[in-house]
C-alpha positions as CSV (number, residue, x, y, z in Angstrom):
1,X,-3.7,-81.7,-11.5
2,X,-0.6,-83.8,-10.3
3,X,0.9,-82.5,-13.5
4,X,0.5,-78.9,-12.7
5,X,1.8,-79.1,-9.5
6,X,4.9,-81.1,-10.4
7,X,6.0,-77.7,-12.6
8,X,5.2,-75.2,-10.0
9,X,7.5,-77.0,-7.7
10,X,10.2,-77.4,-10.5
11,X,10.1,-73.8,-11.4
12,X,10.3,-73.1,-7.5
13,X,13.5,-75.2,-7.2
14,X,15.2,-73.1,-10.3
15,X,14.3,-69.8,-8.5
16,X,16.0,-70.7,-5.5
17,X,19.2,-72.4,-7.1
18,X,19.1,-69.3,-9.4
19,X,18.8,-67.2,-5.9
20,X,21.6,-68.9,-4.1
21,X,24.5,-69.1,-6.9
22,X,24.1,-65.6,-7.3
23,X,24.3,-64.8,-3.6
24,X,27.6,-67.0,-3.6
25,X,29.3,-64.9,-6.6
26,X,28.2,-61.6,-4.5
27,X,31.8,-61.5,-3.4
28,X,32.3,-58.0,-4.9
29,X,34.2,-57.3,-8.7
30,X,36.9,-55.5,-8.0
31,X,36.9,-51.6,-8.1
32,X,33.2,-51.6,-7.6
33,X,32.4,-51.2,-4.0
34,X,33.0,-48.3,-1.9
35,X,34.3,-48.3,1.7
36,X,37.8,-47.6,3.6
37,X,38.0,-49.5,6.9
38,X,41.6,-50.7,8.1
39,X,43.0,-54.2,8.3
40,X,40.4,-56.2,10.5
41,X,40.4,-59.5,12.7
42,X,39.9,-62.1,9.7
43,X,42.3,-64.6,8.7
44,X,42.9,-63.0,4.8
45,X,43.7,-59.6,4.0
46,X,44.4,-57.8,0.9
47,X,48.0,-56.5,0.3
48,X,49.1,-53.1,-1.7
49,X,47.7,-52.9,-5.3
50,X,45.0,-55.4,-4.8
51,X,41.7,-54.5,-4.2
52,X,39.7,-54.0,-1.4
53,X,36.0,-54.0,-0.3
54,X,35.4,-53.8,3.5
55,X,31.9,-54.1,3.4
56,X,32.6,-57.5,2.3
57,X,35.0,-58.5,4.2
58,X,37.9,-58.0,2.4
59,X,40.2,-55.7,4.2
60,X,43.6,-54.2,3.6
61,X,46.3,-55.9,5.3
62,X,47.8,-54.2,8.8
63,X,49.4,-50.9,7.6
64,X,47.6,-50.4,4.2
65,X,44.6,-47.8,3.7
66,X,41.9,-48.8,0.9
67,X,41.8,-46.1,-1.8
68,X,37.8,-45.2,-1.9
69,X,38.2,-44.2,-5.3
70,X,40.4,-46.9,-7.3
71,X,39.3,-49.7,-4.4
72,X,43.2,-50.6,-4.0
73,X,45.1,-50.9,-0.7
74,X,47.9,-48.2,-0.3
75,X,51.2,-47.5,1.9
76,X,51.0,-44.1,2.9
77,X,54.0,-44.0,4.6
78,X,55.9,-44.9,1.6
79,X,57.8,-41.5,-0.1
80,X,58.5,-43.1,-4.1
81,X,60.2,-41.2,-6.5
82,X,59.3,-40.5,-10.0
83,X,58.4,-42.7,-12.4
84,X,57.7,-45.5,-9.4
85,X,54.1,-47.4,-9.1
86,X,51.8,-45.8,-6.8
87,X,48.3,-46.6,-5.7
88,X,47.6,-43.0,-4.0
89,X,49.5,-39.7,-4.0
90,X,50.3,-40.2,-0.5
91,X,52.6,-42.7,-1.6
92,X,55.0,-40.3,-3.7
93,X,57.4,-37.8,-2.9
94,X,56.6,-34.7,-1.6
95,X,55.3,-32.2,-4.5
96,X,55.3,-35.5,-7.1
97,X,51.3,-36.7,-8.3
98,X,50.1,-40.2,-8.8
99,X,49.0,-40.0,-12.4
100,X,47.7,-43.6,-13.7
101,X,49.5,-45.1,-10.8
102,X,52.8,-43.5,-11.5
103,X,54.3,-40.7,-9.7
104,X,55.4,-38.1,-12.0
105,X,56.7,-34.6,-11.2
106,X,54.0,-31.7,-12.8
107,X,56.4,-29.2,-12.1
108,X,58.4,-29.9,-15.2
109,X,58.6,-28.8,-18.5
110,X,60.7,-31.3,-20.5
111,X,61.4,-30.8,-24.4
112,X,60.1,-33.2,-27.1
113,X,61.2,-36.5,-27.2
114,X,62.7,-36.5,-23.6
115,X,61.3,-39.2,-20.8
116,X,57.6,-38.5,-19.1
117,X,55.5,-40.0,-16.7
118,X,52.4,-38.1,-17.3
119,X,51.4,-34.7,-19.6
120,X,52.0,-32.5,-16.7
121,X,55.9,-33.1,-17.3
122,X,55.7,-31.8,-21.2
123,X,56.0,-28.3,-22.0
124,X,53.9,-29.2,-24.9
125,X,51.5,-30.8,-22.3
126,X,51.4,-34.4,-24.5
127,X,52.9,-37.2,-22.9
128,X,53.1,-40.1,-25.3
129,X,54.6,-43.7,-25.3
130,X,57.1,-42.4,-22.3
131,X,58.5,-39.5,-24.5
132,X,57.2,-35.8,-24.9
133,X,56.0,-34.7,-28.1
134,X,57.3,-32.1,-29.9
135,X,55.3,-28.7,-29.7
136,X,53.4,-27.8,-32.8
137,X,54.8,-25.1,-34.8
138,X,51.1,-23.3,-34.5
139,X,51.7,-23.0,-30.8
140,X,54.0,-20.7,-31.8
141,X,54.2,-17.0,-32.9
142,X,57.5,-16.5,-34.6
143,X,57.6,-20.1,-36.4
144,X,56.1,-21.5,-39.6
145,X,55.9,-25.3,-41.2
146,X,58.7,-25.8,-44.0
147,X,56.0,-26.3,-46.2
148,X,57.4,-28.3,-49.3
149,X,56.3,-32.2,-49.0
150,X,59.7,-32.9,-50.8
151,X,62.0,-31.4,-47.9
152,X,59.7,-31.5,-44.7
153,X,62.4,-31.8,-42.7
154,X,64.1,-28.4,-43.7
155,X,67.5,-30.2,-44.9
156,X,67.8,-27.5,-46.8
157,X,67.7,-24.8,-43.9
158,X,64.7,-22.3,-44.2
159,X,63.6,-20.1,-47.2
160,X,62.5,-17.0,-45.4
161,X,65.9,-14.6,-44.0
162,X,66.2,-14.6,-40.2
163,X,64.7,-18.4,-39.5
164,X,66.4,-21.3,-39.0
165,X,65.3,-24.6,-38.3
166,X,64.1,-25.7,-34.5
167,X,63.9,-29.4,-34.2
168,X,62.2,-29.0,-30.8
169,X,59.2,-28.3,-32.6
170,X,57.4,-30.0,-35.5
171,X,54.0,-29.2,-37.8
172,X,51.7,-31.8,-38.1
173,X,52.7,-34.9,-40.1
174,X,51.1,-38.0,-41.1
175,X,54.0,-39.4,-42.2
176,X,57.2,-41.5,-40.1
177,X,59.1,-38.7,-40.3
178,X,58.2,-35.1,-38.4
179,X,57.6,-31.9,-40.3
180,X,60.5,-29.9,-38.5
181,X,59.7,-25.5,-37.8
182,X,61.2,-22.9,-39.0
183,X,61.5,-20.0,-36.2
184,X,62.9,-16.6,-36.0
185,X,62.7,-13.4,-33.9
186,X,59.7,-11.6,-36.2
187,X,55.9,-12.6,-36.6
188,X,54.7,-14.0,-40.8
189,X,51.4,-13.3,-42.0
190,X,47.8,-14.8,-40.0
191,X,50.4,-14.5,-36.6
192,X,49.5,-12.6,-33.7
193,X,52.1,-9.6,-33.2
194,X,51.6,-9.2,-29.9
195,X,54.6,-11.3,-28.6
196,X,56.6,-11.0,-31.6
197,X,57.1,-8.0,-34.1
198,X,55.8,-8.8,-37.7
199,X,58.4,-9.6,-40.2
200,X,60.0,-6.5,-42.5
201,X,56.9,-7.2,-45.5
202,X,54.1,-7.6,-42.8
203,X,52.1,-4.9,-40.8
204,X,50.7,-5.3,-37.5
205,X,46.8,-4.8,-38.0
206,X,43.9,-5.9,-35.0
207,X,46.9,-7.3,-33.2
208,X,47.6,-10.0,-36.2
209,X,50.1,-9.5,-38.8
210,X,49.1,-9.5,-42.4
211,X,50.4,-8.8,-45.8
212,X,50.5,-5.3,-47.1
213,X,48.9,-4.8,-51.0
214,X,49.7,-2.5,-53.8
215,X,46.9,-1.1,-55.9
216,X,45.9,-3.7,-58.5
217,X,46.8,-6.6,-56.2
218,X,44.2,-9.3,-54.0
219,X,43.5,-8.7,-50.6
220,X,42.4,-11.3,-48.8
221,X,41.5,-12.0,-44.8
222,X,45.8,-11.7,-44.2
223,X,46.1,-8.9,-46.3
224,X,45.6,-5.2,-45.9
225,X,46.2,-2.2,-48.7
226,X,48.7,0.0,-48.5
227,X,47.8,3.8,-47.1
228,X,45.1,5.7,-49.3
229,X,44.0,2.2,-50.9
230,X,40.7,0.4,-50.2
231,X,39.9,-3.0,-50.8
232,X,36.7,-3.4,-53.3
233,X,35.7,-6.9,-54.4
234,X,39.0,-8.3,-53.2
235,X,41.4,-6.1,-54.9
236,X,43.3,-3.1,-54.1
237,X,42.1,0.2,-55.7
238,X,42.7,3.8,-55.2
239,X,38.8,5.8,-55.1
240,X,40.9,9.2,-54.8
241,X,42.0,9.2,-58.4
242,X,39.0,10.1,-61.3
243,X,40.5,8.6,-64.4
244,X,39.4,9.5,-68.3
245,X,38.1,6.7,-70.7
246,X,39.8,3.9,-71.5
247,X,42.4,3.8,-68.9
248,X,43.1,1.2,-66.3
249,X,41.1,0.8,-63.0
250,X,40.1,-1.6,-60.4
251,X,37.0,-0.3,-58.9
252,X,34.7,2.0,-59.9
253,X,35.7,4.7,-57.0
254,X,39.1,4.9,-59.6
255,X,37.1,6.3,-63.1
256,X,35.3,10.3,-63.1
257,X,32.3,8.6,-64.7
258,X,32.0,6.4,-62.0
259,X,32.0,3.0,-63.9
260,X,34.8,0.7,-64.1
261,X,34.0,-2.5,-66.5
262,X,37.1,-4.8,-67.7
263,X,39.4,-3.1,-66.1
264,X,38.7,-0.1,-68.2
265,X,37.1,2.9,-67.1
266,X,34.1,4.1,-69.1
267,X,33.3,7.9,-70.3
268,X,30.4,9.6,-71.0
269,X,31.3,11.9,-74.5
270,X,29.0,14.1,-75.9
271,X,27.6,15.6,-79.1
272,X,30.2,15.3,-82.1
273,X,32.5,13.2,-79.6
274,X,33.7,10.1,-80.6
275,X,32.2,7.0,-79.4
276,X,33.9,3.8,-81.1
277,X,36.0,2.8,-78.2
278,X,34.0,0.1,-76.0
279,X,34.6,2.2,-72.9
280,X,33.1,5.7,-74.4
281,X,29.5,5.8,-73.9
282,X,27.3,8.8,-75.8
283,X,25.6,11.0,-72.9
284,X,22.0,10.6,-72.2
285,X,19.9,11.4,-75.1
286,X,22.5,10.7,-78.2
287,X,23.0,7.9,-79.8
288,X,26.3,6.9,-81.4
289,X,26.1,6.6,-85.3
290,X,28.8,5.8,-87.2
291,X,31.5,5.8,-84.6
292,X,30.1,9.6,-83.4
293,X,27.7,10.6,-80.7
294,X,24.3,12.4,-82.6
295,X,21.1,14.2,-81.6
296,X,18.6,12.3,-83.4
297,X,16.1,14.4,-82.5
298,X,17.0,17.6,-84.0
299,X,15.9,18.9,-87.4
300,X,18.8,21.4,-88.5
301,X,18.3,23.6,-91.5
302,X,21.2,24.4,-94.4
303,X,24.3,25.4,-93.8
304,X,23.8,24.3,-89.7
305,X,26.4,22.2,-88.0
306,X,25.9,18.4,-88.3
307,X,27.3,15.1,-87.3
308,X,24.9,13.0,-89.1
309,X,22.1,12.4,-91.6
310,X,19.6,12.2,-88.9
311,X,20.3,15.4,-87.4
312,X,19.4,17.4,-90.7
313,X,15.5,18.5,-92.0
314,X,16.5,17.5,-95.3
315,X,18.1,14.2,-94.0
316,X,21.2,15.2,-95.4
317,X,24.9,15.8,-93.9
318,X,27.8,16.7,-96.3
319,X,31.2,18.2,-95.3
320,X,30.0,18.8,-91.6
321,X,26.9,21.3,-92.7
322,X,23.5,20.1,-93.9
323,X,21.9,20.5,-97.1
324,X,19.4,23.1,-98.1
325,X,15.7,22.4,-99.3
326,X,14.4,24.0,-101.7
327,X,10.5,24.5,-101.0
328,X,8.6,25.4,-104.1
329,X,5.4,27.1,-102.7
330,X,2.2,25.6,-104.0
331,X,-0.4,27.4,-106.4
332,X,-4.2,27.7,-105.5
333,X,-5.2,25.0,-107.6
334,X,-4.4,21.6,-106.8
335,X,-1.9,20.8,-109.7
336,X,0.0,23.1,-112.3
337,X,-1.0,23.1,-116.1
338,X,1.8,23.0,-118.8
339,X,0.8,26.7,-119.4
340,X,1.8,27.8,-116.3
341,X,5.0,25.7,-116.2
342,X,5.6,27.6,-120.0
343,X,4.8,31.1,-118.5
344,X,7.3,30.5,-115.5
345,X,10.0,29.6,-117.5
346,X,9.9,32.7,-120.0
347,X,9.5,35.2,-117.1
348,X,12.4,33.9,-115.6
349,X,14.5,34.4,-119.2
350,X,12.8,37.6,-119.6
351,X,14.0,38.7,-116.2
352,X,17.1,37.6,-116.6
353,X,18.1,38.7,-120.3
354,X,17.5,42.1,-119.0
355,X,19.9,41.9,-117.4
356,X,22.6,40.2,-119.3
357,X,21.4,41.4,-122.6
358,X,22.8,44.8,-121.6
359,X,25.6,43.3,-120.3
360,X,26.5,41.4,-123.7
361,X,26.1,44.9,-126.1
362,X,28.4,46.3,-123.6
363,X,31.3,43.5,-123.8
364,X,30.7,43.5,-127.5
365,X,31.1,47.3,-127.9
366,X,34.2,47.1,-125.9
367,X,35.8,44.8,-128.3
368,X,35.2,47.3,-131.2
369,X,36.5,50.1,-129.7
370,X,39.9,48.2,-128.3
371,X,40.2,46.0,-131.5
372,X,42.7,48.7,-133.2
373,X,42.0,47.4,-136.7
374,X,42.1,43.5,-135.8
375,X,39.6,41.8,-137.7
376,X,39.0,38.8,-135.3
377,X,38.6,41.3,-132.3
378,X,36.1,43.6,-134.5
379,X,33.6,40.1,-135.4
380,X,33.9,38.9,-132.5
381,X,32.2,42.1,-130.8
382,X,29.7,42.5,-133.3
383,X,28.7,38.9,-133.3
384,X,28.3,39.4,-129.4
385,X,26.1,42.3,-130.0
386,X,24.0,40.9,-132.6
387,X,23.0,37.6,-130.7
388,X,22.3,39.1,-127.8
389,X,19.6,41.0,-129.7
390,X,18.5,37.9,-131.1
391,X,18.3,35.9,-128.1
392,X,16.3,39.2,-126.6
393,X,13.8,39.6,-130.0
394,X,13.0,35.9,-129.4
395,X,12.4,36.3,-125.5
396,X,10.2,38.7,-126.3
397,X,8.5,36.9,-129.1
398,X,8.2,34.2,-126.8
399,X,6.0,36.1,-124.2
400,X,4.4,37.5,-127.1
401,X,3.1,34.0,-128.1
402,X,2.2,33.1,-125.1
403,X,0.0,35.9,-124.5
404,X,-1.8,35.6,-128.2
405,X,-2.2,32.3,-127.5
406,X,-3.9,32.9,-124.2
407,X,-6.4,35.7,-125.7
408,X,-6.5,33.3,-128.9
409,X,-8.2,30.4,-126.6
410,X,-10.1,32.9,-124.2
C-alpha cells in the first residue's frame, strides 16, 4: 500500500515539473502571436526587425508599430528607397511595395538580365537571383526558337528572311547557355495573327496562322489546303475532279467510281472490257477471265459475239464468234441399227449425185465440143462422162441392194 502511494506521488511531482517548464518556455516563438500595442512601461523593448508579441509583454520600442502579420516592429515614418530593407510598406517610398522585406518599385518593366527587387519590376514578370529573366520566345507572336541544338544561340543569324536575332529574349534551355529568339515583323505557323500578320507562306485561319497545302500534301492541326482542296485522312485532295482508272488520287471524292486504293483510282469496265490492270474492276455480274470481263451466265448460239468459252452453248469461243452445234435429232427407237446408218448414207449419195452427176456429163461434153481435135482434151471429157455414169449405176445398185436385202429378210 506504501508502495502504491509512493508512485502516485512521484507521477504527481513529474506532472507539475512537466506543467511548470512549459509555462516558463511560453514566452512566445517569434512570428506566432498576434497583437499591435505600442511601446509600453517595461524596462525591455523590441527594436525594428525584431519581433514582437504584446500580449506577452514584449513591446516595440518608443516609435516603432508591430506588424500584425510578419510580428516585426516597423518605422513608419521612414520613406526608403528601392532596393532598402523594410519591415512594412509604410516604410518605403511613396508608390514603392515592401516585397520580402525589400522595397521594390512595381511600376517597372526592366529587360532581362537587368537589376530587380521583386517580379513586379520584370517585364517578363520573373525576378531571379537579383536579375530579370529573359522573356520566353512563346510569349511572343512574331518570334520563334533557333531551333538547331548545334547553334542555339543563332551565331549564325536566323534562317527564315525578315528575322533577326533578339537577345532580350530566350527559348527554354536546359543548358548554361540561353537559346537566343529569332523575331520579325510577320506571325510563323501555330501563332496567333491577331497582333502580327502571318508570314508570306502562312494564312490567317480562326485567328492562328497555319501552313497552306497543295493537293497530294499532309495537313495537319497548322495546316490548311489550298482553295477547292479538302483534307481526307490527313492529306490534301481535290473531290471536284472524277478521274478514269488507273490514275493518281488521294481520296476517294478524286476517282468517278468513287474508290481510291493505292493511290490509284479504281474503274468499273464492262462486258468485253479489259480487266488486267489491278485498278479495273469487271461491273456487277461479270467476272474477269483471261484478262477480259465475261457474262458467265449467258448461253450464245453460232456465229454470236463472244469473249469467252463460258459465254458459248457449245462452250466454245474462236475468232470472237462461237461455234455451231450440230444436233442430230433422235429416232423413235432408243438406238440406231447399222441398217439404218447404211440407208442414211446412200440417200444422202443418191441425193447428191443427182445432182452432180448431171453436172459431170455436162463438163465432160464441153470438153468434146471445145477440144478441136486434141486428143488429151477429147479423153479427158469422155472419161468424165463415163465415170460419172458409173459412180451413178453403182448409187443406184447400192439402194437397189439395200432394198432386196430388206424384202430378202422380211
Amino acid at each position: 500500500m506504501r508502495k502504491e502511494k509512493k508512485i502516485k506521488i512521484t507521477l504527481l511531482l513529474c506532472f507539475i515539473s512537466a506543467f511548470l517548464i512549459f509555462n516558463l518556455h511560453q514566452k512566445p516563438a517569434q512570428g506566432v502571436l498576434e497583437g499591435s500595442i505600442n511601446g509600453g512601461g517595461g524596462t525591455e523593448c523590441s527594436n525594428r526587425g525584431e519581433y514582437c508579441f504584446p500580449r506577452y509583454g514584449d513591446y516595440c520600442c518608443s516609435g516603432l508599430t508591430c506588424n500584425s502579420n510578419s510580428k516585426k516592429c516597423y518605422d513608419s515614418s521612414l520613406s526608403l528607397g528601392r532596393g532598402q530593407t523594410c519591415y512594412h510598406y509604410s516604410e518605403c517610398s511613396s508608390g514603392f511595395s515592401c516585397v520580402n522585406n525589400v522595397c521594390c518599385n512595381p511600376n517597372l518593366s526592366l529587360g532581362g538580365g537587368e537589376v530587380c527587387y521583386c517580379n513586379g519590376e520584370c517585364a517578363s514578370g520573373q525576378c531571379s537571383g537579383g536579375r530579370c529573366t529573359i522573356p520566353q520566345c512563346g510569349d511572343f507572336d512574331n518570334c520563334y526558337c533557333c531551333g538547331p541544338a548545334i547553334d542555339p544561340q543563332c551565331t549564325g543569324g536566323c534562317p527564315r528572311e525578315g528575322f533577326s536575332k533578339d537577345s532580350t529574349k530566350q527559348c527554354p534551355s536546359t543548358g548554361a547557355r540561353p537559346n537566343y529568339c529569332c523575331c520579325g515583323n510577320c506571325a510563323i505557323a501555330g501563332k496567333p495573327c491577331t497582333t502580327y500578320p502571318c508570314c508570306s507562306e502562312y494564312v490567317c485561319i480562326d485567328n492562328v496562322c497555319k501552313t497552306e497545302r497543295n493537293r497530294g500534301e499532309r495537313c495537319w492541326d497548322l495546316d490548311v489546303c489550298r482553295a477547292g482542296l479538302s483534307c481526307v485522312n490527313n492529306v490534301c485532295c481535290n473531290p471536284n475532279l472524277s478521274l478514269g482508272g488507273g490514275e493518281v488520287c488521294y481520296c476517294n471524292g478524286e476517282c468517278a467510281s468513287g474508290q481510291c486504293s493505292g493511290g490509284r483510282c479504281f474503274e468499273q469496265v464492262g462486258r468485253g472490257e479489259d480487266c488486267s490492270n489491278f485498278w479495273s474492276e469487271c461491273s456487277s455480274g461479270l467476272s474477269c477471265i483471261n484478262g477480259v470481263c465475261v457474262d458467265e451466265s449467258l448461253s450464245l448460239g453460232g456465229g454470236e459475239d463472244c469473249y469467252s468459252n463460258e459465254e458459248c452453248s457449245s462452250g466454245i469461243c474462236s475468232g470472237g464468234k462461237c461455234a455451231f452445234v450440230i444436233n442430230i435429232e433422235p429416232s423413235s427407237q432408243t438406238t440406231s441399227t447399222l441398217e439404218e446408218i447404211i440407208n442414211n448414207i446412200i440417200d444422202f449419195l443418191f441425193y447428191a449425185s443427182v445432182g452432180i452427176v448431171p453436172l459431170m456429163v455436162i463438163v465432160g461434153g464441153f470438153f468434146l465440143v471445145t477440144a478441136g481435135g486434141d486428143q488429151n482434151q477429147i479423153t479427158k471429157g469422155k472419161k468424165l462422162i463415163v465415170w460419172a455414169m458409173i459412180g451413178f449405176l453403182i448409187i443406184l445398185l447400192s439402194k437397189g441392194i439395200i432394198v432386196l436385202i430388206d424384202k430378202l429378210f422380211d
